[in-house]
C-alpha positions as CSV (number, residue, x, y, z in Angstrom):
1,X,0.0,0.0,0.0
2,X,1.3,3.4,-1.1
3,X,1.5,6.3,1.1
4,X,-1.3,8.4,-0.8
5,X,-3.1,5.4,0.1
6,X,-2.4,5.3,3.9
7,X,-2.9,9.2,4.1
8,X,-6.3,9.4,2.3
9,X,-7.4,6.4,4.6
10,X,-6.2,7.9,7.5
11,X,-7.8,11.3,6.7
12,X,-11.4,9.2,6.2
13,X,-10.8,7.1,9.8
14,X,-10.3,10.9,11.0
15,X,-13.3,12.8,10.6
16,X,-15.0,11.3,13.6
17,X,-12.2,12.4,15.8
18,X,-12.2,15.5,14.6
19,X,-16.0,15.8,15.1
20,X,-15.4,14.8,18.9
21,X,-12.5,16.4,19.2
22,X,-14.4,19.8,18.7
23,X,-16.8,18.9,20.7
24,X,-14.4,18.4,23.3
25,X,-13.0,21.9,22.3
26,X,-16.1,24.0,22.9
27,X,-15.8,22.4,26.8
28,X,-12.3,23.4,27.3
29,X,-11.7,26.3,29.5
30,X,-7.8,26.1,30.4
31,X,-5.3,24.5,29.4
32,X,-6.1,24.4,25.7
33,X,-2.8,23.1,24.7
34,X,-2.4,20.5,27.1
35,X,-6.0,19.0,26.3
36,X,-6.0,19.3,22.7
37,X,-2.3,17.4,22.8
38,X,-3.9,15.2,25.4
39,X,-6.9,13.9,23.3
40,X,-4.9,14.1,20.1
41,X,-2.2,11.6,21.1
42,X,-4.8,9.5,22.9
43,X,-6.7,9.6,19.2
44,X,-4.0,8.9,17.1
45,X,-2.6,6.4,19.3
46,X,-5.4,4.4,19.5
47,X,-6.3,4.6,15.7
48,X,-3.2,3.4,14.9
49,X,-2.9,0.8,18.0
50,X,-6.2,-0.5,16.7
51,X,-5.2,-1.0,12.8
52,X,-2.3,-3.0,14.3
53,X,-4.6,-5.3,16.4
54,X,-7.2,-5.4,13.9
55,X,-4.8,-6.3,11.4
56,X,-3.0,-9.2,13.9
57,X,-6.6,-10.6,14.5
58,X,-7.6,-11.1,10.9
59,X,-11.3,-12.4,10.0
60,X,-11.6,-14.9,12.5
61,X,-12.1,-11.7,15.1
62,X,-13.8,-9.4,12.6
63,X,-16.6,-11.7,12.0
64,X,-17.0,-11.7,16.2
65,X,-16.8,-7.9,16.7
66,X,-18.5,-6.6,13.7
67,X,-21.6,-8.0,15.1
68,X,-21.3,-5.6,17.9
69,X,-19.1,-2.6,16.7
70,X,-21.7,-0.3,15.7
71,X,-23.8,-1.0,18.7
72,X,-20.6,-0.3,20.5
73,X,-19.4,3.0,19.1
74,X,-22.9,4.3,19.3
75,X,-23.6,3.9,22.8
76,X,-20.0,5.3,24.1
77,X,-21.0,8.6,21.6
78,X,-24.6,8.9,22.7
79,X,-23.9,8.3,26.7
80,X,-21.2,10.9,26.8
81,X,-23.6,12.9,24.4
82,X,-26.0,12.7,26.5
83,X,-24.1,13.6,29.4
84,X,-22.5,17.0,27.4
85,X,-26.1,18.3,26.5
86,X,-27.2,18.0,30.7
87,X,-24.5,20.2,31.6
88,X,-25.1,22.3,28.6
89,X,-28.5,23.5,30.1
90,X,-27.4,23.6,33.5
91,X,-27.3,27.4,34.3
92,X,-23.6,28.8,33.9
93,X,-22.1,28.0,37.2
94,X,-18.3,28.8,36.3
95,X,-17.5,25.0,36.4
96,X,-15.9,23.8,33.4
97,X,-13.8,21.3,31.6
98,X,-10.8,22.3,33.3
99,X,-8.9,19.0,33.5
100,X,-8.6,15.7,31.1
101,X,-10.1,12.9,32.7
102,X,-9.2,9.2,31.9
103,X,-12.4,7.3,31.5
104,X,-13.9,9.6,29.4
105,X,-10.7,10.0,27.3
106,X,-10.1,6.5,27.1
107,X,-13.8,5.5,25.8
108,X,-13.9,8.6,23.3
109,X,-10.8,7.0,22.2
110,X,-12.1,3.3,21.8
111,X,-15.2,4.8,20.3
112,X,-13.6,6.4,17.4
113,X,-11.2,3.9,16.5
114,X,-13.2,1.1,15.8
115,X,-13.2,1.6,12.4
116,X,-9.4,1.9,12.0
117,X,-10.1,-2.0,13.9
118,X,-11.8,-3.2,10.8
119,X,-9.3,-1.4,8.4
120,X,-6.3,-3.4,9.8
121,X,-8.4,-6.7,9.5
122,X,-9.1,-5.6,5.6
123,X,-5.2,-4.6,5.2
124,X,-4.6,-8.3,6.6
125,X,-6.8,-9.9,4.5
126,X,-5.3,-8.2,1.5
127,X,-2.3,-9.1,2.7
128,X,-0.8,-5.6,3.3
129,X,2.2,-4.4,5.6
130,X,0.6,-2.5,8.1
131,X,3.5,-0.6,10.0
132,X,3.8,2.1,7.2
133,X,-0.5,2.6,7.0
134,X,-0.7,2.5,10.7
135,X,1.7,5.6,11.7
136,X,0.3,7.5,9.1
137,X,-3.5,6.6,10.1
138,X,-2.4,8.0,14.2
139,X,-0.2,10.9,12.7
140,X,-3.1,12.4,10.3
141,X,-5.7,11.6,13.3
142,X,-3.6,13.0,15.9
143,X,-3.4,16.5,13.4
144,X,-7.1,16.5,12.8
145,X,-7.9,15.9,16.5
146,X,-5.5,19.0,17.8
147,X,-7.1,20.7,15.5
148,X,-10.2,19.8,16.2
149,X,-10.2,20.8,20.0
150,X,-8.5,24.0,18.9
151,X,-11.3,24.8,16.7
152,X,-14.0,24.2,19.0
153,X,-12.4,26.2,21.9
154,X,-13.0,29.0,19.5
155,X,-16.6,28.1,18.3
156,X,-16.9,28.4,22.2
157,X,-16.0,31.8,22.6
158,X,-18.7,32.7,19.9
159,X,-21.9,30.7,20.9
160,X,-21.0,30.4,24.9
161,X,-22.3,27.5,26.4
162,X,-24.5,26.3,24.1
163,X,-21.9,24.7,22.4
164,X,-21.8,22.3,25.2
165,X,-25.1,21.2,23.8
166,X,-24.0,21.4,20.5
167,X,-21.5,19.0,21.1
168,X,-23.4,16.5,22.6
169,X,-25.7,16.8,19.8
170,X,-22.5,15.9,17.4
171,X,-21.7,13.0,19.4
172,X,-25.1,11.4,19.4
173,X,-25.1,12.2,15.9
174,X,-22.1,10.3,15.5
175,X,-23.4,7.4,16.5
176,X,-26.4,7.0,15.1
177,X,-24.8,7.6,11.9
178,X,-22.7,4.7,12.8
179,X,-25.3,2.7,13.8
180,X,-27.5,3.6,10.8
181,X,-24.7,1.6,8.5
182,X,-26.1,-1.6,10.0
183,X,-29.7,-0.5,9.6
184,X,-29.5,1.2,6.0
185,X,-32.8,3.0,4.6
């Protein structure tokens, strides 16, 4: 697999972690920086950690989990959806995003890189390396996820906290979209 390859694949595994990402953005109060490098590296790391495994399972696991990946993805969006759009109408308190928590990061992380899972089982099957795909997958995820929280800490600043909402919106969207591709119209 050429490199234009791995890059255009790892742009289309990106988009949902740049979605989240900016929805993480628009909940950021301090420490920009250090959260948007935070979740990026989480991001990348795990779409690239989970071509690798999907790729070193093969079929024999894809046919197991692809039974159960949308349903998956879906609920880790829509529960932290859910949980953004609460504290989006709770009345302003000052009370913000002000520190990167694990759990959430780690299951926004899973969520979003189940996909890249079923992309190293295909690059398997075909018989592809999947060193060269897999970097390039986490370094164009980790550059669409930075910029994703930077964005959103800006969309912020313009719509308050109604982003908060907004966001949540994004994630559920997320996931039913994800969970529409098993239930096409």
């Amino acid at each position: 697999m050429d490199l234009f390859t791995s890059l255009l694949i790892g742009i289309g595994l990106s988009m949902d972690c740049f979605a989240v990402s900016l929805a993480i953005g628009t909940t950021t109060r301090s420490q920009l920086r250090k959260t948007a490098l935070v979740i990026a590296a989480s991001f990348g790391f795990f779409q690239a950690g989970m071509t690798i495994v999907g790729w070193i399972a093969g079929t024999s696991l894809y046919t197991v989990i692809s039974a159960y990946d949308h349903w998956i993805a879906f609920l880790l969006l829509a529960g932290i959806g859910i949980k953004m759009i609460h504290d989006g109408m709770k009345e302003e308190t000052g009370t913000h995003f002000t520190g990167l928590h694990v759990i959430p990061v780690l299951l926004l992380s899973v969520a979003t890189s189940i996909d890249a899972l079923a992309a190293g089982v295909s690059f398997g099957v075909l018989g592809y390396s999947v060193l060269v795909p897999a970097i390039v997958i986490g370094l164009v995820c980790f550059a669409f996820s930075c910029t994703g929280v930077m964005c959103g800490m800006r969309l912020e600043k313009i719509l308050g906290n109604k982003t908060e909402i907004a966001g949540g919106v994004i994630l559920i969207m997320i996931g039913a979209q994800i969970l529409s591709e098993i239930f096409p119209v």
